[in-house]
N, C-alpha and C positions, 0 to 999 in steps of 0.2 A: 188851660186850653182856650183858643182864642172862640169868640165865639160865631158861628156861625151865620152866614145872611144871604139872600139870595134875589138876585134883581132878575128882571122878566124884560130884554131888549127885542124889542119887534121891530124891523122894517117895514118900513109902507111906502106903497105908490098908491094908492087911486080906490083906496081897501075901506072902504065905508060902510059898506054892506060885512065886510067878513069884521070889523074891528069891533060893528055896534053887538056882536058874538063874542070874540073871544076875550075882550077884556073883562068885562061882568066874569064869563066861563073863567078867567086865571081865580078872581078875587074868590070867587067861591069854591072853588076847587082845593085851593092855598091854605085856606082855614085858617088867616091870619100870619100863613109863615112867610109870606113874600112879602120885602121889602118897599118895594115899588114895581110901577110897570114903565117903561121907559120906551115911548112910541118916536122911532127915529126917520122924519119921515123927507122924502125926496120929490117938495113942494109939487104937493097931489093938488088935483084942480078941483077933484069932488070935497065932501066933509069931512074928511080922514080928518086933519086936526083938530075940530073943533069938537068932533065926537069922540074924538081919544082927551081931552079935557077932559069934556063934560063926565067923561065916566072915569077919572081919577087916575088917568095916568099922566108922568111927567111926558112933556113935548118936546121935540128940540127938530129943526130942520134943518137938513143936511143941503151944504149949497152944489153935493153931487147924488145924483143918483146912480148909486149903488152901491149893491148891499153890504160890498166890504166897510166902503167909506162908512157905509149909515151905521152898522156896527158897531165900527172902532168910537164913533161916535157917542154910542150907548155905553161904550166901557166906560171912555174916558169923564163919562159924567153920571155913573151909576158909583153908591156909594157901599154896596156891595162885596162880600167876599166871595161872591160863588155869579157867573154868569149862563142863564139860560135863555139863550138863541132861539126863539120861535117865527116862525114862518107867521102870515098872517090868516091865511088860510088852514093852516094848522092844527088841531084841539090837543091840547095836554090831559092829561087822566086823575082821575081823586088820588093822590100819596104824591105826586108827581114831585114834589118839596122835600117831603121824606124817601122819597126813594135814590135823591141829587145828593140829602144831609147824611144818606147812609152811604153812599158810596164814597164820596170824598173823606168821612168818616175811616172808612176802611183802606186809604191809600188810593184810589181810583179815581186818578182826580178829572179826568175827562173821557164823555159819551156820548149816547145818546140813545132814541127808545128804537124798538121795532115801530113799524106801522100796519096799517091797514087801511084801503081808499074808504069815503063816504060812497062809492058806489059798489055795488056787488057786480065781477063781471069775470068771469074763466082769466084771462088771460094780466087785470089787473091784481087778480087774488095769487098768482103766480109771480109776478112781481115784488107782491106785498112778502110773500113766502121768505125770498130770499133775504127781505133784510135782517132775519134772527141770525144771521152768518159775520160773524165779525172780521170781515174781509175787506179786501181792494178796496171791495163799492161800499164798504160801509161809513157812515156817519156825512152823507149828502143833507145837506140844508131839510128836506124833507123830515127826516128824521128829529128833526133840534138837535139841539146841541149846546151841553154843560159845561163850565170846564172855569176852575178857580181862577180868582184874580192873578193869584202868586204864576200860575204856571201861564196863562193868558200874557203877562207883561213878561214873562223869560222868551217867550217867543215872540212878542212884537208886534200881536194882535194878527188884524186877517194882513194877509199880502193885498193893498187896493191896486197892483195891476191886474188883480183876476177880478173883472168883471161878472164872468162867471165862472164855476169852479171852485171859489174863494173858500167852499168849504172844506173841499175834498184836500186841498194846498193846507189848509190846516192841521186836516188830520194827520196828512204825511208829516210834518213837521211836528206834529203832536207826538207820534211814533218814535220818531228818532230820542227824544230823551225821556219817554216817560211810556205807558203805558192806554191803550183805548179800548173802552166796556162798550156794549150793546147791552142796556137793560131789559132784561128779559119781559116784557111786556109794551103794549100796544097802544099807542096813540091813535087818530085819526087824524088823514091826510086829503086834502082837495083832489078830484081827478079830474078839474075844470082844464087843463094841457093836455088831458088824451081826450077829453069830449070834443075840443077845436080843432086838431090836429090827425087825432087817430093812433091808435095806439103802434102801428108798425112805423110810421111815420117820426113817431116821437123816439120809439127805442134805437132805429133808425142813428138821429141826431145825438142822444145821447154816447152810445156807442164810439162814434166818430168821433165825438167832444172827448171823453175820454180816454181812445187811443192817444189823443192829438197833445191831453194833457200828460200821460202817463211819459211819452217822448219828448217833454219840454218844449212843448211849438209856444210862439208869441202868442201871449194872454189875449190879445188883440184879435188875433188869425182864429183862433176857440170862439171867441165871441162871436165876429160876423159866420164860421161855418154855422153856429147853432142858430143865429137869428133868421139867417137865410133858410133853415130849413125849416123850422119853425112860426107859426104866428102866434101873434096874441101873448107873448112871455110874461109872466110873470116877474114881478121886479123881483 
């Protein structure tokens, strides 16, 4: 049996505040099973780099920003059997290691977890609800996202004309030859896009974005809808 490894690739824009969090949070959580952490970042003007050093994860910067690019960029330089996708704003869970080395374990070789906001609010915790449903909406960037070397390179990494989207273009393409879990438990997710925006607002532009995705419009024309409805985006 071949053995196991698991690399930890974050995108970053401008995440200085959330990085000097979650990297320590990966290392201790991992309990020594993560490989590396591999911070790919789309030359931020705050200390995203130098505090993703200092606190021991490999660097590399991507000469585009965005997240597919920055991505592809963590495969293609993680040494890694198993890749896990995290947001930067994101928290992974203690097993979070063991929960990736049992599922691929078992044939399932790509997922991702439920969530739940850092904020308590009626109508975020309704949102949050839905993602334990292994459907349409399921396995958006929010959530992370696991998925082997072996089956990551059959498919050809993220598509970088989806600026954004790049994840949901995954999963579909994950679907057609293989198999997508939702792990039955709860990460923590930023709700800094509905505190800016407003939560009708947001689900608003979402909605739209993925009509627009689901009927193949230009990766482009997805882009400027959401940006125009939206401020303040997260890379």
């Amino acid at each position: 049996m071949i053995k196991q490894s698991i690399s930890v690739i974050i995108p970053t824009y401008n995440e200085a505040s959330n990085i000097k969090i979650l990297i320590p949070l990966i290392w201790e959580l991992s309990e020594g099973k993560v490989e590396e952490i591999l911070v790919i970042d789309g030359n931020s003007t705050d200390e995203t780099v130098e505090l993703a050093k200092s606190l021991g994860a490999k660097v590399f910067v991507c000469p585009k920003m965005s997240r597919a690019a920055q991505m592809n960029l963590g495969a293609i330089n993680s040494t890694s059997s198993i890749f896990y996708f995290i947001h930067a704003d994101s928290r992974p869970i203690k097993g979070f290691v063991q929960d990736i080395f049992n599922n691929c374990e078992n044939g399932k070789l790509a997922g991702c977890y439920r969530y739940s906001f850092d904020k308590d609010h009626f109508l975020l915790n309704i949102n949050a609800w839905f993602t334990r449903f292994n459907g349409i909406f399921a396995g958006g960037g929010d959530q992370t996202l696991y998925i082997t070397r072996s089956l990551f390179d059959e498919l050809g990494g993220f598509n970088e004309n989806y600026t954004i989207m790049e994840d949901f273009d995954l999963v579909r393409r994950i679907r057609k030859i293989s198999k997508f879990h939702v792990i039955p438990r709860e990460i923590k997710v930023s709700a800094r896009k509905y505190e800016v925006n407003g939560w009708l607002r947001v689900q608003v532009a979402n909605l739209l974005a993925f009509t627009l995705f689901l009927f193949n419009s230009n990766p482009n024309s997805i882009k400027s809808l959401y940006c125009n409805l939206l401020n303040q985006q997260k890379t």
